[in-house]
N, C-alpha and C positions, 0 to 999 in steps of 0.2 A: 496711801502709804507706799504703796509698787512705785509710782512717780515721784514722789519726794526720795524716795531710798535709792532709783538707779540714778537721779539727777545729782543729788549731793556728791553719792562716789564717783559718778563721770568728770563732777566740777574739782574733786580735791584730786584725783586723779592728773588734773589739768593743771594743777598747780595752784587753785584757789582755795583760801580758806573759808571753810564751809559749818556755821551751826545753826541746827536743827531745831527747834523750839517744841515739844510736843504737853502736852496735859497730862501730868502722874496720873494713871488709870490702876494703879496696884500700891501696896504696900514696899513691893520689893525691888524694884529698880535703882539703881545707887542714879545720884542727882546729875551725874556727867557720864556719858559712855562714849569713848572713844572708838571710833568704829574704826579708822582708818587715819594714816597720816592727812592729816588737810581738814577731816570731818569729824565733829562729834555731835554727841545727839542731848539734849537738856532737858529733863523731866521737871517742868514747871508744876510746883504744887499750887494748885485751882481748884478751888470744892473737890468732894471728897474720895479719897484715893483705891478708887473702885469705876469699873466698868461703866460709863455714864452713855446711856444710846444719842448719837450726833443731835436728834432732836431735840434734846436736852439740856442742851450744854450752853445754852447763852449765856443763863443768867451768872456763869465762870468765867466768862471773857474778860470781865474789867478788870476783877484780881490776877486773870493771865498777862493779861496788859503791861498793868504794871509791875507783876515781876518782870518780865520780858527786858522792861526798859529799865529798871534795875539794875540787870545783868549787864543792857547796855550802854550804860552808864560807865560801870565798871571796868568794861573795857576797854572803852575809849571812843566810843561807837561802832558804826559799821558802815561800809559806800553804800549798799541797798539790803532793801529787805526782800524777800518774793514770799508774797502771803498766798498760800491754798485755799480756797476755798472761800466763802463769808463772812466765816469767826475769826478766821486768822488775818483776815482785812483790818479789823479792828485794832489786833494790837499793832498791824504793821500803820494803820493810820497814826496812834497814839503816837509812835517812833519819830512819824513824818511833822509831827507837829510839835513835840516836844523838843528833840534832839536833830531835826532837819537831815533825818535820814531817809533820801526816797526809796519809791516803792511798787513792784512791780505786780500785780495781780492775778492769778490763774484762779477761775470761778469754777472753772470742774463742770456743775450745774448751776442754772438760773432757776429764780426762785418763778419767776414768771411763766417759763418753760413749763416747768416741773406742775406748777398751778391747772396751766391746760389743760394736760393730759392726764393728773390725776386728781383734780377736787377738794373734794374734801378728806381723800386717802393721805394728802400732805400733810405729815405730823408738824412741820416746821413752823415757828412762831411767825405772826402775820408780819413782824418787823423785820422780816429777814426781807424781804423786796426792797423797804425803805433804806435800811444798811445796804442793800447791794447797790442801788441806786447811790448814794452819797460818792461808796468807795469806787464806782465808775467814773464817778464827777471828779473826784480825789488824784485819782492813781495818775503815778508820773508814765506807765503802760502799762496796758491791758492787753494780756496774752489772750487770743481765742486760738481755742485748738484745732476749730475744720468753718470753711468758709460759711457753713448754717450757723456758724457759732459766733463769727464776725459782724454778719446780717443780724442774728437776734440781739446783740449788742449795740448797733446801733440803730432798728426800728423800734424794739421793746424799751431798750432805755435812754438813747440820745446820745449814746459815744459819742466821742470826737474822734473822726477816721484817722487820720496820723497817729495819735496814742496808741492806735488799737497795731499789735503787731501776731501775725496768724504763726504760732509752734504748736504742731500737734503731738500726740504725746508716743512714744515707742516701745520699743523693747532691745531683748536684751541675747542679740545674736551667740552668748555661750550657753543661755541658758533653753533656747527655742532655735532647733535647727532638723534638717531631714534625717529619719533611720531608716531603717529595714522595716516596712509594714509588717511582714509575716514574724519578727520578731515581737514586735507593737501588740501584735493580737494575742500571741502565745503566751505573752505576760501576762493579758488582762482576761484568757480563757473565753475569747471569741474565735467564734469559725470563723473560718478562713474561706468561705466565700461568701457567705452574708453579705449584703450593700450593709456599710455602718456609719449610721447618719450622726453626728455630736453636738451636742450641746450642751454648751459649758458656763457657768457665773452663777449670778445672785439666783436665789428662787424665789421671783415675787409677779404677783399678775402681771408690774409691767413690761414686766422682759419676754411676753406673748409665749410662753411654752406650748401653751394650750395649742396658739394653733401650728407650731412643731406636729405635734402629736395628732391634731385633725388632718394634714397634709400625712404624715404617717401613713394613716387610715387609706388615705386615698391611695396613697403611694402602693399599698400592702393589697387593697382589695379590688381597686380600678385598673390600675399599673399593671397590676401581679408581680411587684417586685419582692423577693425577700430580700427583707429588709430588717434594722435591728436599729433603736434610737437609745443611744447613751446619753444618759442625763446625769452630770455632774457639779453636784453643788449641794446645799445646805447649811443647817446648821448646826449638825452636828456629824461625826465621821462615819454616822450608819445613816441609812435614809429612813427617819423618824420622822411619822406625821408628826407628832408630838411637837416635837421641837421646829419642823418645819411643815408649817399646813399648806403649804402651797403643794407637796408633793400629794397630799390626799386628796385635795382637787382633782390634780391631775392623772393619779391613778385612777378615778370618777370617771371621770370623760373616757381616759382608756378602755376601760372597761366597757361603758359605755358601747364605743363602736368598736367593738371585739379586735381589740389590740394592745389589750393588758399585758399578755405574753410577749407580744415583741421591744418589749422597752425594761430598759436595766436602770433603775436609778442606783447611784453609788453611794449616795451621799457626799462629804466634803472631803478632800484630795489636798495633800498637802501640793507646794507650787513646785516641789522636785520630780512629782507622776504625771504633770500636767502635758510634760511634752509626749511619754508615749502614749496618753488619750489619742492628741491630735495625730500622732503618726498613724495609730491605728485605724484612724476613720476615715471615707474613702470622702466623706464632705463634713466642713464646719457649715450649722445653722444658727446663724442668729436675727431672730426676726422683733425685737421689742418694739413699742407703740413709739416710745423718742429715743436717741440716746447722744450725751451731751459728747461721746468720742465713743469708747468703746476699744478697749485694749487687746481682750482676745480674738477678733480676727485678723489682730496684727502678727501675736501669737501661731495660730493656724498658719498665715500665710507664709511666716516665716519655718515651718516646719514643711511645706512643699502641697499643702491640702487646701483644695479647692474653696470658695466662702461664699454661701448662701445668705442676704445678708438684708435689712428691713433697708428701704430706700430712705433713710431716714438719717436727721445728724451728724456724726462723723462715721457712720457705717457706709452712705455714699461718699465717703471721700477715702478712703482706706480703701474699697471695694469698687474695683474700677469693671461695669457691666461688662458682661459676654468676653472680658480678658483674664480677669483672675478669677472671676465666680458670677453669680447672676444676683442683680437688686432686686428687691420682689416689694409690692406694699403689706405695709405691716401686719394688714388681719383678713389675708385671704389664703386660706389653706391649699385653693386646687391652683393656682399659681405655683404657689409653692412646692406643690406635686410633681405638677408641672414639669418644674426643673430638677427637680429629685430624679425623676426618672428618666431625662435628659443626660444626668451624667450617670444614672445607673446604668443605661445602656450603650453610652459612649466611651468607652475607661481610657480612650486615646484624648478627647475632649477633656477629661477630669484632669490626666494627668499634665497636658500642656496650660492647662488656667494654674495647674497645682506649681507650678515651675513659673509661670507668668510674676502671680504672687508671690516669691519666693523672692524674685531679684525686685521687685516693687517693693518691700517689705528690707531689703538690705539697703538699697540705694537712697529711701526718703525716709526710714522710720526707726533706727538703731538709737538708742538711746544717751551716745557718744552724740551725734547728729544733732537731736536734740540739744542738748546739754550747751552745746556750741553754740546754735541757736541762742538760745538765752543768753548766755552770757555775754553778746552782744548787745542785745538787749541792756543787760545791767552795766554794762562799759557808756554805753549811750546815755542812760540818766544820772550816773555817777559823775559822767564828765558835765554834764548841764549846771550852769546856774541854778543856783534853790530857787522857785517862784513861789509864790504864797499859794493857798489854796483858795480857790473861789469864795466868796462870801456864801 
């Protein structure tokens, strides 16, 4: 959603005309929103108009399909489509094939990926591999976002290297920039001299918290650093096991190695508090087992804060070692320590990686940048000859 919404207003911004395709998930949305001169967003009605989990959601893609095309029909067509994700490949192949409008792909995550490293925790239907596979073979480009994403593209499924073009994904320089730390803290009612370690996103096993929270430990009891680890996210605005069990896990383990008290879970944060988090914290950690990009250390970097980061995905390509922050392997906590207390004890270290990342973060990863990106991209298959689709 964050990527489709800063890319659409960067492109109408730009002067392109831009709509959005999305699946009625409510009652109340009217059918067209006009977000912006250039851009509007289309609540396609697809099975039933309520909250549906991504898991979910195949067996609505044909009826999205074809209203999709429908629509584009009606209009006249379109030069290209750029489909997110795996379902949205679907209607954008329909397009390509009916109406000979091509089509560019960003897969976000691979089903094959995903398979790896979590099993049988993949709620996704087992035909999602074979549909990504097809729409690889299909796509007039294939966007990878960081160069693990290039390679799992084409050793896992057989890309064709030319198709394949590397945009990775950004942010969004008005809305993620440096403040006054000691103002950061004062809002969120943390001391002012605490180390304050953050970590930020989804809260599920694979995004490794746990061992945040093990290196914590070490950091707290080995180290003898004080220290304090903000954990923001959930699903819901207070931090409820209920609603999120991964936080009662992780309170477990706390607990556990007697450092329940130094960690503040917040629960979930709307995206306007998100920047004084990051200013407030003297390091971002994010250490998950894969991750197919990874937006928020882009975030961090761009607010001037150091990034401790799983050597993994698009976390080592955003996360340049020992200049904007340190790559650490995904499930070793005293590494992790390690460097915690490397920059706990260096605040001249922290703050030059913290500055490091800041102009790495402006120079490669703004989501104008981006935006540009692409649309070369889409100037490049729009001007091609139509070819057929492989048999």
């Amino acid at each position: 959603n964050i990527y489709v919404n800063h890319v659409g207003r960067c492109l109408a911004r730009a002067g392109h005309q831009v709509d959005v395709f999305t699946r009625r998930d409510s009652e109340s949305p009217p059918p067209v929103v006009y977000v912006r001169p250039g851009l509007r967003v289309i609540h396609v009605p697809a099975g039933p108009p309520r909250f549906v989990a991504k898991e979910k959601l195949l067996p609505y893609m044909p009826e999205f399909s074809r209203r999709l095309e429908s629509v584009a029909r009606a209009r006249g067509g379109y030069d290209v489509s750029h489909a997110n994700f795996f379902m949205s490949g679907i209607a954008s192949m329909r397009l390509r094939r009916t109406l000979g409008v091509p089509f560019v792909i960003t897969l976000h995550a691979l089903g094959l990926v995903r398979r790896q490293h979590q099993g049988t925790a993949d709620g996704f239907p087992d035909e999602r591999i074979s549909i990504e596979r097809e729409l690889i073979r299909c796509a007039d480009r294939v966007i990878a976002e960081c160069p693990q994403d290039r390679s799992d593209l084409i050793e896992l499924y057989g890309c064709d290297r030319p198709r394949i073009v590397t945009v990775p994904c950004g942010y969004d320089p008005q809305e993620f920039a440096p403040d006054d730390r000691r103002t950061a803290r004062a809002k969120l009612a943390l001391a002012q001299e605490e180390f304050v370690v953050l970590q930020l996103g989804r809260l599920v096993p694979r995004k490794g918290i746990d061992n945040v929270v093990r290196a914590l430990a070490l950091l707290v009891h080995q180290h003898k650093v004080t220290a304090r680890l903000m954990v923001v996210g959930g699903e819901a605005d207070t931090p409820c096991e209920k609603a999120t069990p991964e936080i009662a896990r992780l309170r477990q383990i706390a607990a556990q190695l007697d450092v329940a008290d130094r960690i503040t879970f917040t629960g979930r944060r709307r995206r306007d508090d998100l920047r004084t988090f990051y200013n407030a914290a003297d390091v971002f950690v994010t250490t998950p087992w894969y991750e197919p990009f990874g937006i928020t250390p882009l975030e961090a970097m761009a607010c001037g804060t150091p990034v401790i980061g799983a050597n993994v995905g698009g976390i080592k390509y955003s996360v340049v070692d020992r200049a904007t922050g340190f790559l650490v392997p995904p499930n070793d906590p005293s590494v992790l320590a390690e460097r915690l207390a490397v920059l706990a004890e260096n605040r001249v270290l922290a703050r030059a990686m913290g500055l490091a990342g800041m102009r790495r973060a402006r120079e490669k990863f703004t989501w104008d940048n981006i935006a540009e990106q692409l649309a070369l991209s889409y100037a490049e298959v729009a001007r091609s000859p139509a070819t057929q689709f492989p048999p």
